[in-house]
C-alpha positions in Angstrom: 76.0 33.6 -25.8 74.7 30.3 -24.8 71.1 29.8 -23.9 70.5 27.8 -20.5 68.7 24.6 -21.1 64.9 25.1 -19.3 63.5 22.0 -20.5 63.0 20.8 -16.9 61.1 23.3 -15.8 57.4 22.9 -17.4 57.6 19.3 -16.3 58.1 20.4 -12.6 55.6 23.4 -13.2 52.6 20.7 -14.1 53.6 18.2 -11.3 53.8 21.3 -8.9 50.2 22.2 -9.9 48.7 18.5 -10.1 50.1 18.1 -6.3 48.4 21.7 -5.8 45.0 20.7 -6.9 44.7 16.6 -5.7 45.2 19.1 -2.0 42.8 21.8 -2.4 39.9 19.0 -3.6 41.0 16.7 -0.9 38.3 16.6 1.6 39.4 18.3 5.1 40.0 16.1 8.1 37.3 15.4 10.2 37.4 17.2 13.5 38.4 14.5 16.6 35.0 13.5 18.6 36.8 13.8 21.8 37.4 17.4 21.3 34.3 18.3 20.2 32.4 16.9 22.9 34.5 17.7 25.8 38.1 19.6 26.3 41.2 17.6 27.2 41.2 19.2 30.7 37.6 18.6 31.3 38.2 14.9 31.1 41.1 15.1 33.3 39.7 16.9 36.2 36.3 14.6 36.0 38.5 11.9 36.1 38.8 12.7 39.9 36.4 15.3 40.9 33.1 13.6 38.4 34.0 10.0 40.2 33.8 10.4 44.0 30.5 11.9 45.6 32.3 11.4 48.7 35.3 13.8 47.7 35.4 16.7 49.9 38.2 18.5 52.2 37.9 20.1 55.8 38.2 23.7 56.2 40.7 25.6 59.3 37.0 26.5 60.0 35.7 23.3 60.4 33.0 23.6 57.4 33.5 20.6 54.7 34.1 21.7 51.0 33.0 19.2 48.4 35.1 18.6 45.5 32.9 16.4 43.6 31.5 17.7 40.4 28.7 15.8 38.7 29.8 15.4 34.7 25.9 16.0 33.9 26.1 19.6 35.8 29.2 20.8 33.9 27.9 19.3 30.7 24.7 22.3 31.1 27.4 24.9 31.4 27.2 26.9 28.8 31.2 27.9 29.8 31.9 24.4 29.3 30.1 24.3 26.1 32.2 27.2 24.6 35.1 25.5 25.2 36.2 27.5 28.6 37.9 24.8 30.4 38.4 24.5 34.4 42.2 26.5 34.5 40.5 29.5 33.2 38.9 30.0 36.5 40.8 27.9 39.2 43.5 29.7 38.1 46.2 28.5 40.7 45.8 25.0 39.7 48.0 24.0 37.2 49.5 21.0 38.6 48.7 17.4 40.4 48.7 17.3 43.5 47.2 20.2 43.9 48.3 23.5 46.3 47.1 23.8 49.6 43.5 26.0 49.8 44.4 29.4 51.3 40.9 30.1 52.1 39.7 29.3 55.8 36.0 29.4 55.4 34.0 28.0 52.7 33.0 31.9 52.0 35.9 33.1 52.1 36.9 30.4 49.1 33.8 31.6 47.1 34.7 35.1 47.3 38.8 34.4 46.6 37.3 32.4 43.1 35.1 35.1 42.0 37.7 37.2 41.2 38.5 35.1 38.0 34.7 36.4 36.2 36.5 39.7 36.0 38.8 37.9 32.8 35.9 37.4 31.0 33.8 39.9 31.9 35.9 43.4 32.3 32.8 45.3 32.3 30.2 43.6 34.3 32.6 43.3 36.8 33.4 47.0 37.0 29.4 47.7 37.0 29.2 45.3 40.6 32.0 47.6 41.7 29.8 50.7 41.9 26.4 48.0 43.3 25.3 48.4 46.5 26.1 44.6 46.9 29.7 45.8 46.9 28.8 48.6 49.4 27.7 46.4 51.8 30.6 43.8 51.4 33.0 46.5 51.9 31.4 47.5 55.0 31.7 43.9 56.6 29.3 41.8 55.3 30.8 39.1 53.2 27.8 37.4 52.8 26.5 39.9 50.1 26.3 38.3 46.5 29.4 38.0 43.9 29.2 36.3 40.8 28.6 33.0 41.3 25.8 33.5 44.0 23.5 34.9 41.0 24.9 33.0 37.9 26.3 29.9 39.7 29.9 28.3 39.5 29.8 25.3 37.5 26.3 25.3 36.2 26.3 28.7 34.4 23.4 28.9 32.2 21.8 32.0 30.2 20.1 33.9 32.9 16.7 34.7 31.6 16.1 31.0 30.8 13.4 30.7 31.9 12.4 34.2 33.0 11.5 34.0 35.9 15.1 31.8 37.5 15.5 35.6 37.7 13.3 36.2 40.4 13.7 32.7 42.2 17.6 33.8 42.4 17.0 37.2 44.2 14.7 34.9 46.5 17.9 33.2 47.7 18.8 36.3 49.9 15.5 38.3 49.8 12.9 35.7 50.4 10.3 37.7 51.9 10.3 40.6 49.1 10.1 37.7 46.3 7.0 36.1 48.2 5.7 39.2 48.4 6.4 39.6 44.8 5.2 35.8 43.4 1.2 37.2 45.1 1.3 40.9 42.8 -0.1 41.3 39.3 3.4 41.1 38.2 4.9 38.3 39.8 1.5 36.2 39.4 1.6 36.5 35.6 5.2 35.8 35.7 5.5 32.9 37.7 1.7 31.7 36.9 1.0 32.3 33.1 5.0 32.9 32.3 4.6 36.5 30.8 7.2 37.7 29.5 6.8 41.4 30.0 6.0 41.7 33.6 9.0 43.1 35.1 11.3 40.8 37.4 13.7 42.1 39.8 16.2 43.4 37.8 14.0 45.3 35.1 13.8 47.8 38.1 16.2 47.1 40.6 19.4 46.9 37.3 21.7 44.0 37.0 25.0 44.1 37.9 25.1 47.8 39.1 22.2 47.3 41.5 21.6 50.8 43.3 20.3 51.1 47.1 16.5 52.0 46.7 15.6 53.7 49.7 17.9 56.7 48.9 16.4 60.1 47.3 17.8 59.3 44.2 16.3 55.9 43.4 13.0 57.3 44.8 12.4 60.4 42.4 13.4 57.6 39.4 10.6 55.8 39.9 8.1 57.8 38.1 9.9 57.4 34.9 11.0 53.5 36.1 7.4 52.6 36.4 6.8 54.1 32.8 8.8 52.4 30.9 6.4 49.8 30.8 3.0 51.8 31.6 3.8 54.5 28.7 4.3 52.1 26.3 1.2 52.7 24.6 1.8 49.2 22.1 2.2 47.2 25.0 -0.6 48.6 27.6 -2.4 48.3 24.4 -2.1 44.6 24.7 -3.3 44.6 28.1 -6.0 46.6 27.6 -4.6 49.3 29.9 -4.1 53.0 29.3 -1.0 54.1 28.5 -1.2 58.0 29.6 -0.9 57.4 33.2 2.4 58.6 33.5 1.4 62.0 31.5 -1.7 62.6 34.2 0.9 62.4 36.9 3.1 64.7 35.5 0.4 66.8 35.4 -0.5 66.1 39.3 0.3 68.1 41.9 2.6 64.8 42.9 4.1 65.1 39.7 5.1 68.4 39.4 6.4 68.7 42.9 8.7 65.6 42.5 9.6 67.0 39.1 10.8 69.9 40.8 12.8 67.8 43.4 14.4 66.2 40.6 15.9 68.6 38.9 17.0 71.3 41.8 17.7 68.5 44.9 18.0 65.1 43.6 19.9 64.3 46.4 17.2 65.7 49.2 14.8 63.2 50.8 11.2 64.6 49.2 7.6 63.2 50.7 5.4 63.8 48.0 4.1 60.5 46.3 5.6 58.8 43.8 4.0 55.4 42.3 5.2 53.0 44.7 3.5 55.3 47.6 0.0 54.5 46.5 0.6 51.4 44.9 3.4 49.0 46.7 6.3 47.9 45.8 6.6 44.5 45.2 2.7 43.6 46.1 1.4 45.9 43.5 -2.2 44.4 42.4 -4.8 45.3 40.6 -7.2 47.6 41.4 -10.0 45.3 41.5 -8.5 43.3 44.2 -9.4 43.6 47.7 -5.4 43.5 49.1 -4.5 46.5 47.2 -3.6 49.7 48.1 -5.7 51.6 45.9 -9.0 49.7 46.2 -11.5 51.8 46.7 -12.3 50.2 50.2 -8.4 50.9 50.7 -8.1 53.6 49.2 -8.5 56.4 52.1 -6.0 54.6 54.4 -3.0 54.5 51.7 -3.7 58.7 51.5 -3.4 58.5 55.7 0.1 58.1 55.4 0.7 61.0 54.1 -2.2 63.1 54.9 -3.9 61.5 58.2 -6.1 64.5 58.9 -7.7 63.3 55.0 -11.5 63.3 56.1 -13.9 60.9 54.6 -14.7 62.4 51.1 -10.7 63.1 50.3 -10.9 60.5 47.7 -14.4 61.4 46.1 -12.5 64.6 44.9 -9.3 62.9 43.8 -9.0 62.4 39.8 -6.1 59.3 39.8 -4.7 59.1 36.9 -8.2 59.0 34.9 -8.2 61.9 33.0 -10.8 64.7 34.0 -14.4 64.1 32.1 -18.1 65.1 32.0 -19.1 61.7 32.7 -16.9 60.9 36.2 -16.2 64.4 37.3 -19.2 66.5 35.9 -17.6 69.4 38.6 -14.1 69.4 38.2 -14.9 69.0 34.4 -16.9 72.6 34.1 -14.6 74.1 36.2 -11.6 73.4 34.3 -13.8 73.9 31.0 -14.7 77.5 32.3 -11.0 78.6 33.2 -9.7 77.2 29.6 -12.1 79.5 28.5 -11.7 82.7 30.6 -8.0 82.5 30.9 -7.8 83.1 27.4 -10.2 85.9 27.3 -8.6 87.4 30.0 -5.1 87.4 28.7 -6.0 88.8 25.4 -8.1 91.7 27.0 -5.0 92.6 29.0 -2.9 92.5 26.3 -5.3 94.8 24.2 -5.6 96.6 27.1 -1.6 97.2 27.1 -1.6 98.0 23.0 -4.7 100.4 23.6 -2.3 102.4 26.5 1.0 102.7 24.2 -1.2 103.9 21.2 -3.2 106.5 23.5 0.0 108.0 25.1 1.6 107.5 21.8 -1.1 109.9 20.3 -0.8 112.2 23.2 2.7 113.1 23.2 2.5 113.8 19.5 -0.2 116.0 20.1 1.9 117.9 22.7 4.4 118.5 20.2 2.5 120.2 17.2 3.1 123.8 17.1 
């Protein structure tokens, strides 16, 4: 048999592999400027809506929507600068001219393009679901917050930068509570010195699933809300601030009693004091000042509220959350000293008591049973 002629195959082999390599060391094609520094659809939607500050339409309602987008505003989205273009949320536009709005009211166009977060952000969006900002909605009042209330439409931006945009954005609804809030010993070192570990509004209040806090719930939370920050012994540490207040209360008559609550009737409105009681809510201060509720001058009214028949030397016999010693409370001090040491006693004399009785009778019915 004949073999077939395969001469012209190494030559095709080695040009094969020349063409190969010259590709793979070939450098790679630079990327096109226009794409990395804006999207296609970007351009084109500025290209009407970045030109004319003018460009609005008239709502069935009367109220004038502007359409004009400033280029440098969606340039500081950080949507825009992960390549998210404008269809991905004005999802009915597709085409030029555009459809007629459907909305009536300028909230009512808000809350129709909200809806399109929920794409992105599957979970957030279920977490608002269960928020008392829904609640309300679905009781009537469209005005409470959706998305772009708190994180803004085009001008999305991280939402802790800075810090403290936090607070300033609940302040766009709850103005009084965040004035309140900018004179504490939180909101002063947040907004004064920029701390970063002062609480803002959402450290307690949570983000997206934002609870109601005057129910029993939220109230018999706060204990253990409050120390997340105060029983963090490295960081009271830093402030030169003890870090066993939280334990003390437990240990409180307060504590125990709201313990108890807690775990039988979470649901059940209960009186006794949590943290925010003595100290405020969102004008906490420091001791030292003369506005707070637990100055000493101040003291004796903030106890009023829940005990007005409280006579004039209730606080003098009230520990706070300073643990009991020789030096501040010489009284309560022996006292408590003389019952860790006589409880003791007298629970190991009863129990020797108790062993003395089984080995007498013991003894005395084997006695009645010798011959």
């Amino acid at each position: 048999m004949t073999k077939p002629d395969i001469s012209w195959l190494w030559p095709a082999l080695i040009l094969g592999g020349a063409i190969t390599l010259l590709i793979c060391l070939s450098p790679a094609a630079p990327a096109r400027a226009d794409t990395v520094s804006r999207q296609e659809t970007e351009k084109y939607c500025l290209s009407c809506h970045g030109n004319d500050p003018q460009l609005s339409r008239t709502l069935p309602s009367g109220e004038t929507l502007p359409l004009y987008l400033s280029p440098d505003t969606l340039a500081q989205s950080i949507h825009s600068h992960a390549g998210i273009e404008c269809e991905a949320c004005h999802t009915g536009i597709t085409t030029y001219p555009h459809p007629e709005v459907a909305a009536q009211t300028r909230r009512e166009f808000s809350r129709d393009l909200y809806l399109a977060c929920q794409k992105c952000h599957p979970g957030n969006y279920e977490k608002t679901l269960d928020s008392v900002h829904a609640t309300v909605a679905g009781e009537g009042n469209l005005n409470a917050p959706v998305c772009t209330d708190c994180h803004g439409a085009h001008d999305v931006r991280p939402p802790n930068e800075p810090r403290a945009h936090i607070s300033e954005t609940c302040g766009q609804c709850h103005n009084a509570i965040v004035e309140a809030y900018k004179e504490s010993v939180h909101g002063a070192a947040l907004l004064g010195d920029d701390n970063p570990d002062v609480p803002v509004c959402t450290d307690c209040h949570g983000v997206h699933n934002i609870q109601d806090p005057r129910t029993a719930q939220f109230r018999v939370q706060t204990p253990e809300l409050c120390a997340g920050c105060h029983a963090d012994q490295q960081l009271m540490d830093k402030y030169g601030l003890p870090a066993n207040v939280y334990d003390i209360y437990q240990l409180s008559w307060h504590g125990v009693d709201v313990a108890v609550y807690k775990s039988r009737w979470p649901t059940i409105w209960h009186d006794s004091a949590v943290c925010t009681d003595c100290h405020g809510v969102h004008d906490i201060r420091k001791t030292s000042d003369p506005a707070s509720h637990v100055n000493p001058a101040n003291l004796l009214a903030t106890c009023h509220t829940c005990h007005p028949a409280a006579g004039s030397n209730w606080t003098a016999a009230w520990t706070g959350h300073n643990e009991v010693s020789l030096k501040r409370t010489p009284f309560v001090f022996y006292t408590q000293a003389f019952y860790a040491s006589f409880a003791p006693v007298v629970l190991w004399a009863s129990i020797l008591y108790v062993v003395l009785q089984i080995i007498r009778a013991t003894v005395d019915r084997i006695r009645r049973n010798l011959p």
